[in-house]
C-alpha positions in Angstrom: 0.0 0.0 0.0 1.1 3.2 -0.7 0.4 6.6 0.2 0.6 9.1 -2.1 0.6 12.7 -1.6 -1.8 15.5 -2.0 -1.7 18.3 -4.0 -1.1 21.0 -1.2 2.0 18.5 0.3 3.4 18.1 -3.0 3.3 22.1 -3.6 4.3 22.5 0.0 7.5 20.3 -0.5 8.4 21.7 -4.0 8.1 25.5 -2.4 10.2 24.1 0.5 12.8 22.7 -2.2 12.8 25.8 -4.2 13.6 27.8 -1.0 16.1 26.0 0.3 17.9 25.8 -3.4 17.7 29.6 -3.5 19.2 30.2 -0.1 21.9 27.6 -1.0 22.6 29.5 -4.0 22.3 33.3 -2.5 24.9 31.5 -0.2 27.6 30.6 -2.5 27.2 33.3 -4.7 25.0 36.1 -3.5 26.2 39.8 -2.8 27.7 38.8 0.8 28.3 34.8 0.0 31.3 32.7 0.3 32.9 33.7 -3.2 32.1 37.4 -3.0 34.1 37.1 1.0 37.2 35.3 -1.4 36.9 38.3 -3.7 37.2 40.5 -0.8 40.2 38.8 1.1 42.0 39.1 -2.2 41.2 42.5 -2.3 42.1 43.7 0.9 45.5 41.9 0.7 46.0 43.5 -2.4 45.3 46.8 -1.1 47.1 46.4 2.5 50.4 45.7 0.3 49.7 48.8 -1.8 49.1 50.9 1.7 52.4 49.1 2.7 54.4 50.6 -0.6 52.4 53.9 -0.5 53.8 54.5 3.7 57.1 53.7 2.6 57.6 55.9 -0.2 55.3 59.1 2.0 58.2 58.0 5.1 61.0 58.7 2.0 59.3 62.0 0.8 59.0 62.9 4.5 62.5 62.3 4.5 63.6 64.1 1.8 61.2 67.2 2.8 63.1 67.4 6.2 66.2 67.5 5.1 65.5 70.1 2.4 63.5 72.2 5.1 64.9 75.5 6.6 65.3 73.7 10.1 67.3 71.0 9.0 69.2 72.0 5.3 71.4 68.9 4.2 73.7 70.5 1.8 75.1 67.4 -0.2 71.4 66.6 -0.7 70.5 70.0 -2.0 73.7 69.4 -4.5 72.8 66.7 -5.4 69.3 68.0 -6.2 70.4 70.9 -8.6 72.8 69.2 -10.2 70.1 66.1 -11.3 66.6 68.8 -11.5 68.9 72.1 -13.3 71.9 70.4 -14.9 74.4 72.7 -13.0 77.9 71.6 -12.1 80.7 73.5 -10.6 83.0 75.3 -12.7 85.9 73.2 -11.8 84.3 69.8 -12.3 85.0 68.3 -15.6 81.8 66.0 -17.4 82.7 62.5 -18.8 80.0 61.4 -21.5 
């Protein structure tokens, strides 16, 4: 004997089905779902390493900026700085090419 089932159970599972296969879906690949989270991570490593590179180089300009301020004037850096930005050279230095 066997039972079959009604027309409002077998509606009742197949809405129940389609539910939980949306929700499985929306959680895989939805807007905040597991691959979207992977997509992040990526991201945000990317862009911790590109913070990383950006502080270093603002720490070198920093740098650079105190030595060339009127506190703190480093002569051999402001030499080297007019000779590479203008061209100049002393009038006693001789240029190999």
């Amino acid at each position: 004997m066997s039972q079959r089932l009604s027309i409002s159970a077998t509606v009742l599972l197949a809405l129940a089905v389609a539910l939980g296969l949306y929700f499985a879906f929306a959680a895989v690949q939805g807007p905040s779902g597991i691959l979207r989270r992977i997509q992040l991570e990526a991201e945000i490593t990317d862009l911790a390493a590109e913070r990383d590179r950006l502080r270093t180089e603002v720490q070198g300009m920093e740098n650079l900026t105190r030595r060339m301020s009127d506190e703190y004037l480093d002569l051999d850096l402001l030499d080297e700085r007019v000779r590479q930005v203008l061209g100049m050279v002393r009038p006693d230095e001789v240029i190999l090419r």
